[in-house]
Residue frames as qw, qx, qy, qz and C-alpha x, y, z in Angstrom:
[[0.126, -0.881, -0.189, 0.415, -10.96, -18.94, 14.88],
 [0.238, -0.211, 0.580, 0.750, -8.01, -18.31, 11.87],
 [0.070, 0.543, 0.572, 0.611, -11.15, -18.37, 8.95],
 [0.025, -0.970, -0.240, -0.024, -13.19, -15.78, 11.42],
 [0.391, -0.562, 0.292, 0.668, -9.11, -13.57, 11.72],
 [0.299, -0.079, 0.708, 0.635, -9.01, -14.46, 7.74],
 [0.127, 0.750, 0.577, 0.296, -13.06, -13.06, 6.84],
 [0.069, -0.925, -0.363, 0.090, -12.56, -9.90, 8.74],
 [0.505, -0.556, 0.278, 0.598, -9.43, -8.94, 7.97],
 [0.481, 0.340, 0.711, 0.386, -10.48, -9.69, 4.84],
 [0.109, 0.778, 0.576, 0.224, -12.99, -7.40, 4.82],
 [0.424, -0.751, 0.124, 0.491, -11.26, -4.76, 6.61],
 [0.400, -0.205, 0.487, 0.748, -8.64, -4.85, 3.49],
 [0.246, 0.633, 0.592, 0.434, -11.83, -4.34, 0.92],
 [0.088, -0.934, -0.249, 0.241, -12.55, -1.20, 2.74],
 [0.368, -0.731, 0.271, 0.507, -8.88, -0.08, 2.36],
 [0.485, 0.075, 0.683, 0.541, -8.81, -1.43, -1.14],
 [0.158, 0.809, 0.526, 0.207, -12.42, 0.44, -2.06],
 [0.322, -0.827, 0.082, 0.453, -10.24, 3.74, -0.07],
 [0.230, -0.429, 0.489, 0.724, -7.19, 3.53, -2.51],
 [0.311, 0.335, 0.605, 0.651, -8.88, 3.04, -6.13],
 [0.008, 0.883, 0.469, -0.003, -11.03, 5.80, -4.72],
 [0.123, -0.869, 0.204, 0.434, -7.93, 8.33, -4.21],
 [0.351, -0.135, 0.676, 0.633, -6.54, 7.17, -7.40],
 [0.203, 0.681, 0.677, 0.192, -10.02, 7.89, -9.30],
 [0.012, -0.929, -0.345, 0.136, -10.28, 11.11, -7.78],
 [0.503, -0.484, 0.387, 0.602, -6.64, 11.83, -8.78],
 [0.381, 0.099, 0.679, 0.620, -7.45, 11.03, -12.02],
 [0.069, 0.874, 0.436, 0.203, -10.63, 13.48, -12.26],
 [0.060, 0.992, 0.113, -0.010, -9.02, 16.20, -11.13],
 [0.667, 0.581, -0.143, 0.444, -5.68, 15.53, -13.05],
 [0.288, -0.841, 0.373, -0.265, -3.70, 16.01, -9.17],
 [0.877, 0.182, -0.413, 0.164, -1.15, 13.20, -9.56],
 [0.549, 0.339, -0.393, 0.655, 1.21, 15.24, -7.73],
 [0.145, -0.796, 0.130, -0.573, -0.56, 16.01, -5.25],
 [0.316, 0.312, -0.782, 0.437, 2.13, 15.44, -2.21],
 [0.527, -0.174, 0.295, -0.778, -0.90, 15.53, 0.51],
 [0.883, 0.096, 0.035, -0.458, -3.08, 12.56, -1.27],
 [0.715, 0.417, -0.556, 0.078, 0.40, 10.45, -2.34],
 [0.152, 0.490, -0.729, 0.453, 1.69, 10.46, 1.18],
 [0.628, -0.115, 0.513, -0.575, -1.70, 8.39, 2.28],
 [0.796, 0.406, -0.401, -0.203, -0.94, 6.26, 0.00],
 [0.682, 0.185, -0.708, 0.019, 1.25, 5.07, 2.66],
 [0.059, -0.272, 0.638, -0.718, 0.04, 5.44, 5.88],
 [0.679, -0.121, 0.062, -0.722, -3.22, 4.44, 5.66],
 [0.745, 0.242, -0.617, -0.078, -2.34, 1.31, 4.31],
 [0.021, -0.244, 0.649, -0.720, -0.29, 1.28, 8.33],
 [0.365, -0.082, 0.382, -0.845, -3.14, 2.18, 10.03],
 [0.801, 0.085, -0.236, -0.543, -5.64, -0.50, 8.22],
 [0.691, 0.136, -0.676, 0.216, -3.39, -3.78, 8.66],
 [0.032, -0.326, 0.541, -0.775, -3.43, -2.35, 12.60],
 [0.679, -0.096, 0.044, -0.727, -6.82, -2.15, 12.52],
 [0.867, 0.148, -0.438, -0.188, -7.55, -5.93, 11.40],
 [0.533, -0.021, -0.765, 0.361, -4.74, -7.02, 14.21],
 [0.218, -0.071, 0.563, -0.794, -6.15, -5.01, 16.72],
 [0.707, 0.009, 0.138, -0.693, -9.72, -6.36, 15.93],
 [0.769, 0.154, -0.620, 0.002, -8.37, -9.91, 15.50],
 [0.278, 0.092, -0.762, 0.577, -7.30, -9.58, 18.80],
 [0.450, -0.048, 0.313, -0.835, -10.81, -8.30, 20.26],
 [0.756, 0.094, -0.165, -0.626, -12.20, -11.29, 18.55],
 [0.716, 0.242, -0.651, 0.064, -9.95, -13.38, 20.11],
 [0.705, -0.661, -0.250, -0.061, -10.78, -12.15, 23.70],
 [0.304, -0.906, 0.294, -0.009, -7.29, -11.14, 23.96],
 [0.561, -0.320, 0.681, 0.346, -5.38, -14.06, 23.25],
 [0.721, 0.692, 0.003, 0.022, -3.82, -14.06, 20.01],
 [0.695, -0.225, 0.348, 0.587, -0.61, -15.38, 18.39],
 [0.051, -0.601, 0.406, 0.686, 1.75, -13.42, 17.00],
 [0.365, 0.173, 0.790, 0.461, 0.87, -15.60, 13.42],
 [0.034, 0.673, 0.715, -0.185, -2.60, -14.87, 13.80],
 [0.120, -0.696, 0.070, 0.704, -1.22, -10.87, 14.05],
 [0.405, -0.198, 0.612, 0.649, 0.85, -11.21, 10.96],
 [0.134, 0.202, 0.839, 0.488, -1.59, -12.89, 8.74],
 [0.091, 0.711, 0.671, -0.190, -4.25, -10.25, 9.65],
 [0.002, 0.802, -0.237, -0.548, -2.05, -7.17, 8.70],
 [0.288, -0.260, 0.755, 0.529, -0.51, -9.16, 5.96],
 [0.258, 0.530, 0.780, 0.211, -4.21, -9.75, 4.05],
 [0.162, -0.749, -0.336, 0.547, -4.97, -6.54, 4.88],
 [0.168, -0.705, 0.340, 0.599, -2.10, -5.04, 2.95],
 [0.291, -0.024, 0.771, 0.566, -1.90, -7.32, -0.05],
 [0.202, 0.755, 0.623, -0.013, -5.86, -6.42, -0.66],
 [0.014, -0.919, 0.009, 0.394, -5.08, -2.72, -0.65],
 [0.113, -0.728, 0.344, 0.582, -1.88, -2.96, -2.71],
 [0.459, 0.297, 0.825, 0.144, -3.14, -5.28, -5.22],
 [0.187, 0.884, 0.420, -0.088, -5.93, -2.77, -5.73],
 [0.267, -0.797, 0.209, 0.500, -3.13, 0.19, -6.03],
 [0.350, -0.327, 0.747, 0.460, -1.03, -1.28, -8.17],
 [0.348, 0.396, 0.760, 0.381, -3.74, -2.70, -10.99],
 [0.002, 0.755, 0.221, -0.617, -5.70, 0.83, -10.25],
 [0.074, -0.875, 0.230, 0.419, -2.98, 3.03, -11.18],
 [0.361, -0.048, 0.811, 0.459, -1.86, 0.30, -13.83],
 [0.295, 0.511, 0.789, 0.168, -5.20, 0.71, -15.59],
 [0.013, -0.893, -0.137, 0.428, -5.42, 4.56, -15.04],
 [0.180, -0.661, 0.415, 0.599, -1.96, 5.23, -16.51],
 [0.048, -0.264, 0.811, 0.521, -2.00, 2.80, -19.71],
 [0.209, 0.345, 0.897, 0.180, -5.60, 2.48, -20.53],
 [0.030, -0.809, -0.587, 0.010, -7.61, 5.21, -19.48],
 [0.052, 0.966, -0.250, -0.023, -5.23, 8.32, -19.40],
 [0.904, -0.113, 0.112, 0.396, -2.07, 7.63, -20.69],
 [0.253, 0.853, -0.046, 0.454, -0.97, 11.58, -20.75],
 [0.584, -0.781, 0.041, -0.217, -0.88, 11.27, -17.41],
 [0.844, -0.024, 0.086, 0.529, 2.68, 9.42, -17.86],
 [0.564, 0.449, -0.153, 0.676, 4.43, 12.24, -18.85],
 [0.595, -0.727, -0.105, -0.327, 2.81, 14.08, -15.81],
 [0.818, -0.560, 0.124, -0.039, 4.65, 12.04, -13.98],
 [0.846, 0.075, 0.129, 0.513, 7.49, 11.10, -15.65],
 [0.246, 0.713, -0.085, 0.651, 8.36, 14.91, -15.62],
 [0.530, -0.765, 0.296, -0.217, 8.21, 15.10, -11.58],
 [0.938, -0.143, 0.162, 0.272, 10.61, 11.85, -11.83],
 [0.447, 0.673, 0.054, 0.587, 12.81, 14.58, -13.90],
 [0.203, -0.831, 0.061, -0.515, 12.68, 17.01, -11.74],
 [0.728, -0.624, 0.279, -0.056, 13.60, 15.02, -8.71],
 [0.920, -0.007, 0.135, 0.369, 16.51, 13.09, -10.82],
 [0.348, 0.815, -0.034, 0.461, 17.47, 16.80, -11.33],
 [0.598, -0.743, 0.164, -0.250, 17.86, 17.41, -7.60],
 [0.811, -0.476, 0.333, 0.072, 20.09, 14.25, -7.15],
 [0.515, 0.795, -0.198, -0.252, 22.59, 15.48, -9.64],
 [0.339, -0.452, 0.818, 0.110, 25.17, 12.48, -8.57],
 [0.588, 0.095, 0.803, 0.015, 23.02, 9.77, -9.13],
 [0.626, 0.660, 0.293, -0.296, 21.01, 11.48, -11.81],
 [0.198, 0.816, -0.476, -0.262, 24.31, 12.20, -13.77],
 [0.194, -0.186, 0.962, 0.045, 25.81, 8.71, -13.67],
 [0.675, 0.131, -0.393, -0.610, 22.25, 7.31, -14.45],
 [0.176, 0.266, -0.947, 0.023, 21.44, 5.18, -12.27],
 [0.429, 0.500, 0.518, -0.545, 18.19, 5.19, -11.88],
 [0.110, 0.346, 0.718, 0.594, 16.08, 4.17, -15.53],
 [0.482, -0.120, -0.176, -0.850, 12.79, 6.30, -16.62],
 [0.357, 0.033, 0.913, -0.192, 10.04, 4.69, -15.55],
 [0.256, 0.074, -0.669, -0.694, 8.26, 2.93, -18.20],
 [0.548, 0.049, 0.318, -0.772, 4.65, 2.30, -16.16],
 [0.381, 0.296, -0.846, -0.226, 4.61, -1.42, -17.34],
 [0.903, -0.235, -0.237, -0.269, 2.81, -4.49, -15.96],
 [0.780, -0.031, -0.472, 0.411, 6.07, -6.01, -14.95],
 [0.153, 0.621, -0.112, 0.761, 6.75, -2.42, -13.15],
 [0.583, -0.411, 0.146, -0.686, 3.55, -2.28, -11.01],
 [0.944, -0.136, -0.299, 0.033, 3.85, -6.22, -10.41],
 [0.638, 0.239, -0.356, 0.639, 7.37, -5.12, -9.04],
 [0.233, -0.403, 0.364, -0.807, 6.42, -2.24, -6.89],
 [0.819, -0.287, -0.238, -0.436, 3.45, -4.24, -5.56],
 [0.874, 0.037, -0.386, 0.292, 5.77, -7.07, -4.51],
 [0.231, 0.456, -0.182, 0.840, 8.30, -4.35, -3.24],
 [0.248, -0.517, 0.145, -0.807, 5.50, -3.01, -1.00],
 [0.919, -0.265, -0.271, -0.113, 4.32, -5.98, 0.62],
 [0.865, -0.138, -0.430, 0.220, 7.25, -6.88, 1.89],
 [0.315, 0.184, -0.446, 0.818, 8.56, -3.57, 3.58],
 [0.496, -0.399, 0.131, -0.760, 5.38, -2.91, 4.80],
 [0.841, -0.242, -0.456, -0.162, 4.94, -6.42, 6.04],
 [0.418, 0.097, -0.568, 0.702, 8.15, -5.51, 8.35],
 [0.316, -0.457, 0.055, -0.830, 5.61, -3.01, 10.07],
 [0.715, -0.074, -0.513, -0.469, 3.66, -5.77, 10.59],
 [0.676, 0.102, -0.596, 0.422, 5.89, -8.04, 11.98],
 [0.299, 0.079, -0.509, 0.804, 6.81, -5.28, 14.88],
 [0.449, -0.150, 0.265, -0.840, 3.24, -4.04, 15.53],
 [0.755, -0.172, -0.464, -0.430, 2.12, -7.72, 15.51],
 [0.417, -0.079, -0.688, 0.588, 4.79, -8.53, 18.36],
 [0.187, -0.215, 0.289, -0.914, 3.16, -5.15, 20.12],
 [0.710, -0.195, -0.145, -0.661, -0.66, -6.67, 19.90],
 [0.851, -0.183, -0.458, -0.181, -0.21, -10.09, 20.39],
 [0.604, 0.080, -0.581, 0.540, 1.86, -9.41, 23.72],
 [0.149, -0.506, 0.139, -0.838, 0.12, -6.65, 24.92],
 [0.071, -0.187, -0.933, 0.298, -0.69, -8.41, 28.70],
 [0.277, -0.555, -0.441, -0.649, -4.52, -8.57, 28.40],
 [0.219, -0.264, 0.363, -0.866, -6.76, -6.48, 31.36]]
């Protein structure tokens, strides 16, 4: 029953993967990087999809389901989706519009204006929208969003079934 948890979860993540290069596409047609609306489902859905996949790991498991079982259904889930994110918005920024850096690297201004400690001292670099960058964030996300995981996979796989 783990390879049918591991195909539909699977598939579950393609949806959420085919979801984010689509708001990153449509970002890029209508030149709305910033908008704060489409960036902030950038991380909830992601949430809400890795749910999905344990909650329907757990319908396909009649109810019993280990907490692993949870994990590793939210955990495929997520790495599909932020994979996809991450090479996206890698390929958007440094192949296919690469104006769209300063775009951005001016809101990253603006907000290191705001924090006028940290920005003053410099600690925080520019970002420089690299491979090694987006391989870092990527990484990065996985693993705080896998905490999510972790605490809504206790929730499912304990919920006493009915």
């Amino acid at each position: 029953m783990d390879a049918k948890i591991k195909r539909d979860s699977f598939y579950i993540g393609l949806v959420g993967a085919f979801l984010t290069a689509g708001i990153y596409i449509y970002m890029w047609q209508a030149q709305d990087y910033l908008n704060a609306g489409l960036n902030t489902s950038l991380y909830l859905y992601p949430i809400i999809f890795g749910v999905a996949a344990q909650i329907w790991g757990r319908k396909i498991m009649q109810g019993k389901i280990a907490f692993k079982q949870t994990v590793l259904a939210y955990f495929i889930c997520i790495v599909l989706i932020f994979f996809t994110e991450s090479i996206t918005h890698y390929i958007l920024l440094n192949h296919i519009n690469p104006e769209a850096k300063d775009i951005l690297l001016e809101a990253w201004k603006g907000v290191g204006e705001q924090q006028k400690g940290l920005a003053r001292d410099q600690v925080f670099k520019a970002p420089t929208f690299s491979l090694s960058e987006f391989a870092l964030g990527f990484a990065t996300k996985t693993m705080i969003f896998t905490v999510v995981g972790l605490i809504t996979g206790l929730f499912v796989s304990k919920i006493p079934q009915r």
